[in-house]
FIVOLUM-605134 format. One record per residue: z, x, y of N, C-alpha, C in turn; residue in one letter; residue number from 1. Coordinates in nm, 2 decimals. Example, Ala and Ser with C-alpha at 12.3 -4.5 7.8 and 13.67 -1.06 7.14 Angstrom:
BEGIN
+--------+--------+--------+--------+--------+--------+--------+--------+--------+---------+-----+
:   n_zz :   n_xx :   n_yy :  ca_zz :  ca_xx :  ca_yy :   c_zz :   c_xx :   c_yy : residuo : num :
+--------+--------+--------+--------+--------+--------+--------+--------+--------+---------+-----+
:   0.78 :   1.32 :  -0.57 :   0.78 :   1.23 :  -0.45 :   0.78 :   1.32 :  -0.33 :       A :   1 :
:   0.71 :   1.28 :  -0.22 :   0.71 :   1.37 :  -0.11 :   0.79 :   1.29 :   0.00 :       S :   2 :
+--------+--------+--------+--------+--------+--------+--------+--------+--------+---------+-----+
% end
This chain:
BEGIN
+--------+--------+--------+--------+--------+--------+--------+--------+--------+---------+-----+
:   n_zz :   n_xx :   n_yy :  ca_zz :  ca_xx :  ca_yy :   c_zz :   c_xx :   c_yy : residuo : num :
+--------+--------+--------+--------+--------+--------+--------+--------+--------+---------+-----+
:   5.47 :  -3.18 :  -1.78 :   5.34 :  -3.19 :  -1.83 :   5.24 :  -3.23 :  -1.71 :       X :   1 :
:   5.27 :  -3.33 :  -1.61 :   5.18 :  -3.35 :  -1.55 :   5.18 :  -3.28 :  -1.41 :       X :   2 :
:   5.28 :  -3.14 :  -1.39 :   5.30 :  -3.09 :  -1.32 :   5.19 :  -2.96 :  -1.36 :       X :   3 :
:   5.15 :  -2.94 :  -1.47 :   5.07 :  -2.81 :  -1.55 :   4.92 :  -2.88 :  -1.52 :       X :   4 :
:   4.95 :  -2.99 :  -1.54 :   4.75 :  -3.07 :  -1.56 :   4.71 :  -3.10 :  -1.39 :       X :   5 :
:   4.86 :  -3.09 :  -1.28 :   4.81 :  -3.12 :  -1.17 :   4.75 :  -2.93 :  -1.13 :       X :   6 :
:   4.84 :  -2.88 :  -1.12 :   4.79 :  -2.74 :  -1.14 :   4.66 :  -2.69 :  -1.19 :       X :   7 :
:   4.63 :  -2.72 :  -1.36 :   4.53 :  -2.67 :  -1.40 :   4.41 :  -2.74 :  -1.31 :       X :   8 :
:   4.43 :  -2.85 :  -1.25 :   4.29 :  -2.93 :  -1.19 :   4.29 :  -2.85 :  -1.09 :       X :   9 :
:   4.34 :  -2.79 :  -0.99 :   4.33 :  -2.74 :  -0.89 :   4.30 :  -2.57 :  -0.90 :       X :  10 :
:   4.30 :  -2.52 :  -1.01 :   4.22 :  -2.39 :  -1.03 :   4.09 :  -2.37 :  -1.05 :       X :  11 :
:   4.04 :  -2.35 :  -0.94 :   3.90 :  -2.35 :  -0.94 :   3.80 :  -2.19 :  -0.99 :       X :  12 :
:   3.91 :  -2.11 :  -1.03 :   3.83 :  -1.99 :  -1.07 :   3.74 :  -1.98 :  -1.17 :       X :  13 :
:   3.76 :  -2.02 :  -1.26 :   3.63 :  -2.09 :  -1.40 :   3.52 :  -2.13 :  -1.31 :       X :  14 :
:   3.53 :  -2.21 :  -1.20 :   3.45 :  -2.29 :  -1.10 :   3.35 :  -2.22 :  -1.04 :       X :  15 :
:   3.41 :  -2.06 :  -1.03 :   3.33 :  -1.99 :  -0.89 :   3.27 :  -1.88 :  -0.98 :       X :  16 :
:   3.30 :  -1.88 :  -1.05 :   3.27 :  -1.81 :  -1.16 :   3.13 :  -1.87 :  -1.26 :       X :  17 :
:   3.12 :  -1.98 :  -1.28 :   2.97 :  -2.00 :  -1.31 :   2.93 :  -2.07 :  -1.23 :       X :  18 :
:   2.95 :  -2.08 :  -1.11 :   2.85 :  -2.06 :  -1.00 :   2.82 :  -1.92 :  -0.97 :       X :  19 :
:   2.90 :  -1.84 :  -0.95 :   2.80 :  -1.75 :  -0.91 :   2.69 :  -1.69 :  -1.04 :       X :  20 :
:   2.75 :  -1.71 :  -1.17 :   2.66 :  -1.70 :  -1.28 :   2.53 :  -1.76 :  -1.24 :       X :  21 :
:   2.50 :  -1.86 :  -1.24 :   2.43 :  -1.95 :  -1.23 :   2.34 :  -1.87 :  -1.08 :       X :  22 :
:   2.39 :  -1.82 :  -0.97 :   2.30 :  -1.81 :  -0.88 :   2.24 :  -1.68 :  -0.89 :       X :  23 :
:   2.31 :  -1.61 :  -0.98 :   2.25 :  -1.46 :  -1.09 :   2.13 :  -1.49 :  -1.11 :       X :  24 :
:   2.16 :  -1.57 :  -1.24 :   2.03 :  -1.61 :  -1.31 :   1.94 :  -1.69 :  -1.25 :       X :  25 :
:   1.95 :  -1.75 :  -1.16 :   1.83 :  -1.83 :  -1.07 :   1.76 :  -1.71 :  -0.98 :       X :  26 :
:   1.82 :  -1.62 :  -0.88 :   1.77 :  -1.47 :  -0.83 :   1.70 :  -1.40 :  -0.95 :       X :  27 :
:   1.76 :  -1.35 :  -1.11 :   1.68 :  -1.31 :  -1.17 :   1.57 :  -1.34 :  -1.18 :       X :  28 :
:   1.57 :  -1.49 :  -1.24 :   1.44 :  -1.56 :  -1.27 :   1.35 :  -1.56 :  -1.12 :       X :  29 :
:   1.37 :  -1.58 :  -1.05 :   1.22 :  -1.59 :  -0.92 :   1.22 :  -1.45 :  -0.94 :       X :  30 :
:   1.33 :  -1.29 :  -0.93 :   1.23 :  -1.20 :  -0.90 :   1.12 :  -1.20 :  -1.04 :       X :  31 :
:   1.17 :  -1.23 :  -1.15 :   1.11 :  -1.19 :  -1.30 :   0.95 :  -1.27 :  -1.29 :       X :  32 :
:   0.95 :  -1.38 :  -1.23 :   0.86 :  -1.43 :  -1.20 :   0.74 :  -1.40 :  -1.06 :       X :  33 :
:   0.82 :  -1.36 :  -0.96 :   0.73 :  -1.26 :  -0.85 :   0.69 :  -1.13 :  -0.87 :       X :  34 :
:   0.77 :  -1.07 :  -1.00 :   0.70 :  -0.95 :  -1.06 :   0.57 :  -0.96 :  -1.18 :       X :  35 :
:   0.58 :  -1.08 :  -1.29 :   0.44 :  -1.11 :  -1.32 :   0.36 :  -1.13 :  -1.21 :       X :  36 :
:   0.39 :  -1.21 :  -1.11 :   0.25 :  -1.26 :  -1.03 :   0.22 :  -1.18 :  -0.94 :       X :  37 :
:   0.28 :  -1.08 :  -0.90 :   0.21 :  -0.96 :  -0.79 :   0.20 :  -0.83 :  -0.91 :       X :  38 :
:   0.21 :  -0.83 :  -1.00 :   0.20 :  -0.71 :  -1.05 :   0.10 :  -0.59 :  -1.07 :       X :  39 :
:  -0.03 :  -0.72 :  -1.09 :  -0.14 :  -0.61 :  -1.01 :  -0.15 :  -0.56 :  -0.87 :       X :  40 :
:  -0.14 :  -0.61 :  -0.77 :  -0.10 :  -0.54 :  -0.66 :   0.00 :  -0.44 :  -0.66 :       X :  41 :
:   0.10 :  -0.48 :  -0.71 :   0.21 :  -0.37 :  -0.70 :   0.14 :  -0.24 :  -0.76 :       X :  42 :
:   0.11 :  -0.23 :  -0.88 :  -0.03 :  -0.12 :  -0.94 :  -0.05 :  -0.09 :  -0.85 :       X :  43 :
:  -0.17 :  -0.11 :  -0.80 :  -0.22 :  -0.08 :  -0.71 :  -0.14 :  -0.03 :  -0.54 :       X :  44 :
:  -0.09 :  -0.09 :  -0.52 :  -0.03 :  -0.04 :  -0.42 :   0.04 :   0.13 :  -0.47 :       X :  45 :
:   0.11 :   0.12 :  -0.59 :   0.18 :   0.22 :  -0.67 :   0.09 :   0.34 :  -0.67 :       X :  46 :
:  -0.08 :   0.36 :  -0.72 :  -0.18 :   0.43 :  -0.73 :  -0.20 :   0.48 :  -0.59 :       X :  47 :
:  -0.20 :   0.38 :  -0.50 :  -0.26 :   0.40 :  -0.35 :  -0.15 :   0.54 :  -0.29 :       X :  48 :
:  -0.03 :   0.50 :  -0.30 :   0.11 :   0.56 :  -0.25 :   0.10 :   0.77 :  -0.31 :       X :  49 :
:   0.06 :   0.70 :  -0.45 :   0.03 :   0.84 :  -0.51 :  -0.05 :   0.95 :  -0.50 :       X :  50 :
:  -0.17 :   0.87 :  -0.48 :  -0.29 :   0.93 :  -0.43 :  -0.27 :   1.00 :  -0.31 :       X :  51 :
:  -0.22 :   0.96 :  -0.21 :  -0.19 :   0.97 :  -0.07 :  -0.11 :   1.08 :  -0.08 :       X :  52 :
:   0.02 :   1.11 :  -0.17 :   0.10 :   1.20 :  -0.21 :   0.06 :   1.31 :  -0.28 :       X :  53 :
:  -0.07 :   1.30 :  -0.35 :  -0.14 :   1.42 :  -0.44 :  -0.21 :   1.54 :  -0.31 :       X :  54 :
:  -0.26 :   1.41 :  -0.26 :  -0.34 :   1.49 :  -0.11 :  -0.25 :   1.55 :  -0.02 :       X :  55 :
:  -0.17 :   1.52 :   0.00 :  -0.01 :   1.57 :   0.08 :  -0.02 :   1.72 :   0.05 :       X :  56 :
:   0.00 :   1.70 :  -0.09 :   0.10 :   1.79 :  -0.19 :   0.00 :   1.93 :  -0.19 :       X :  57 :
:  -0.13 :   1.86 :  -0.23 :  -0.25 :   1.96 :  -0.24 :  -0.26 :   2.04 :  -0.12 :       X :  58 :
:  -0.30 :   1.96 :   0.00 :  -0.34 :   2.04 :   0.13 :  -0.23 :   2.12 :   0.22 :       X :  59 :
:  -0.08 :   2.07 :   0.16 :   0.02 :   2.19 :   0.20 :   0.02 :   2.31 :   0.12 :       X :  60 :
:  -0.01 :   2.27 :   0.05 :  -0.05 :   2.40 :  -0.09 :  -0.15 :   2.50 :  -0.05 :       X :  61 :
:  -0.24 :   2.45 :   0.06 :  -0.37 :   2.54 :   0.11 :  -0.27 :   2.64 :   0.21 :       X :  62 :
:  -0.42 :   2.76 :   0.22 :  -0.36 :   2.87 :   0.32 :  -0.41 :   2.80 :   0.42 :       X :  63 :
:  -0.35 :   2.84 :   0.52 :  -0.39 :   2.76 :   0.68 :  -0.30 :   2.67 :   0.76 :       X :  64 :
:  -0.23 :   2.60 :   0.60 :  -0.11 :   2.47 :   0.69 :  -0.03 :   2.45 :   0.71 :       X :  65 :
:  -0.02 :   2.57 :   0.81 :   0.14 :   2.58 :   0.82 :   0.20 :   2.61 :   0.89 :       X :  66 :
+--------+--------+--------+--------+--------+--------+--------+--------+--------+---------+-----+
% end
């Protein structure tokens, strides 16, 4: 018996196992939180990136560019 309980103390896989849980959900939560607080920028950056790509897309479409 106390050959099983010296054993079971010394298995740490349960151990690493909600730790790494744990450092999941702490990485979740800050991105979930830096995506509310820049989210209007990101928009915006998103719109900017598009725009830029409409005009791309447009003026290779013209005769002349090529």
């Amino acid at each position: 018996m106390k050959r099983m309980m010296r054993k079971l103390s010394r298995d740490e896989r349960g151990q690493n196992t909600v730790e790494y849980l744990l450092m999941v959900a702490i990485v979740g939560g800050v991105i979930l939180v830096l995506g509310k607080m820049f989210a209007p920028q990101i928009g915006a950056l998103f719109k900017q990136v598009m725009g830029q790509i409409s005009g791309a897309a447009t003026s290779a479409g013209t005769p002349g560019n090529g």
